[in-house]
C-alpha positions in Angstrom: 79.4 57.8 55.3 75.7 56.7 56.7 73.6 54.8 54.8 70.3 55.8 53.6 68.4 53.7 56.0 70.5 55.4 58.8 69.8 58.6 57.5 65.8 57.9 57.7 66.0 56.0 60.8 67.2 59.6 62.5 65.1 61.6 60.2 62.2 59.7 61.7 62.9 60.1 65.6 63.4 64.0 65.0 60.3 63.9 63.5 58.7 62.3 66.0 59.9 64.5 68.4 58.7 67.6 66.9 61.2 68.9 64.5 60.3 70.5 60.9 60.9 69.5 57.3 64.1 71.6 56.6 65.3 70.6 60.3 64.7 66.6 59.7 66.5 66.6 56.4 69.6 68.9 57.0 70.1 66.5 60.6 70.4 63.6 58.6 73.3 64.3 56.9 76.0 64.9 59.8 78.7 63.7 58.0 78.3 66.0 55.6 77.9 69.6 57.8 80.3 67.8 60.6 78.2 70.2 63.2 76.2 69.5 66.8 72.8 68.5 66.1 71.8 71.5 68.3 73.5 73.7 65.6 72.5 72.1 62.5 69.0 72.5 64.0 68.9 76.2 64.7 70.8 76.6 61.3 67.8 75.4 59.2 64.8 75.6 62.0 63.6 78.6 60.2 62.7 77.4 57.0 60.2 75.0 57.9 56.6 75.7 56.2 58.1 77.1 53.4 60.3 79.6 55.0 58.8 80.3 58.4 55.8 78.9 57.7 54.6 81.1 54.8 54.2 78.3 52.0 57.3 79.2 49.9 60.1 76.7 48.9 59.0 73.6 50.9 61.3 73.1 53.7 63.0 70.1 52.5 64.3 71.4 49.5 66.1 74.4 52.0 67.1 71.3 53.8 68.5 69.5 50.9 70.6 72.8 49.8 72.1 73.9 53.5 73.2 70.1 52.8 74.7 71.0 49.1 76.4 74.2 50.7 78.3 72.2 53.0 79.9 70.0 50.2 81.5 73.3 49.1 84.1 75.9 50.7 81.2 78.5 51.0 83.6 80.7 48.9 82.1 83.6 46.0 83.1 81.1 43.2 81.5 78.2 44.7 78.6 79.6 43.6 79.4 77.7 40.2 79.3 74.4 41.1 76.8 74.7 44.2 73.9 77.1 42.2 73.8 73.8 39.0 73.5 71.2 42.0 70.8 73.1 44.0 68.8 73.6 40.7 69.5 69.9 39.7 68.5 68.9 43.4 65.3 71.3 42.8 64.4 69.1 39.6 64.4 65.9 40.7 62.3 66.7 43.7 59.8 68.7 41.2 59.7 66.0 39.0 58.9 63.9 41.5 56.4 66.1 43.4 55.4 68.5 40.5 56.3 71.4 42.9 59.3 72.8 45.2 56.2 75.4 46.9 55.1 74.2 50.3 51.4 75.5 49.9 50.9 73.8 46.2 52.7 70.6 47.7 50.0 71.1 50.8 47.0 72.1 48.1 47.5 69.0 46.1 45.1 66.4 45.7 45.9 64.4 47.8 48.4 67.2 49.7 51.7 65.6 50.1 52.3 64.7 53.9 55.4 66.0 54.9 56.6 62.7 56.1 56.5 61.5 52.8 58.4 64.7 51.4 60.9 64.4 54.0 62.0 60.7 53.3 61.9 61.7 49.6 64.3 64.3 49.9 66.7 62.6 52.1 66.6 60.0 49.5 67.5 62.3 46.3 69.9 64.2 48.4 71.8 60.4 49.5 71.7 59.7 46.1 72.8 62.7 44.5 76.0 62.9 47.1 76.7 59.1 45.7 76.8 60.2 42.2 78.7 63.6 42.5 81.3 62.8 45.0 
């Protein structure tokens, strides 16, 4: 398993090379989703900005549950254990940013950078996986 720092460390050179929220945290966990980069990027590029860029569920929390859905079989009664640990995952990055909304997380004062958001999630989704394996 990769340790948190190595789990920024990558977060941080996609970032710098363009990538989104939901794309930064989802390729930092590739032991998890086991898939090319190039997949795991056009899996979860779409939900940057809040879903396509409309201010909905900040990207990193979609980023954080593609993540979650990969610790499961993907099967209908999955939906048991991976719906709790989503919402749990959702809580802990609300309670830690008042919001999971990309426009009230942008509308803020200050507005939460995105770089900060991104690093935050990685870090309650490393966590989280530590606890709940």
């Amino acid at each position: 398993n990769m340790t948190l720092n190595e789990r920024i460390e990558k977060a941080q050179k996609l970032r710098a090379q363009g990538l989104n929220c939901s794309q930064c945290v989802a390729m930092a966990f590739p032991d998890i989703h086991n898939l090319p980069d190039e997949v795991i990027a056009k899996l979860s590029i779409g939900f940057g900005g809040g879903v396509g860029g409309q201010g909905e569920v900040c990207g990193v929390v979609s980023g954080m549950t593609i993540i979650e859905g990969f610790r499961s079989n993907g099967g209908a009664k999955d939906k048991i254990t991976v719906y709790p640990r989503v919402s749990n995952l959702s809580e802990i990055f609300k309670s830690k940013h008042c919001s999971i909304i990309c426009r009230e997380l942008k509308g803020m004062t200050p507005p939460r950078p995105c770089n900060e958001l991104i690093l935050s999630g990685i870090e309650i989704l490393h966590n989280f996986i530590n606890e709940t394996e």
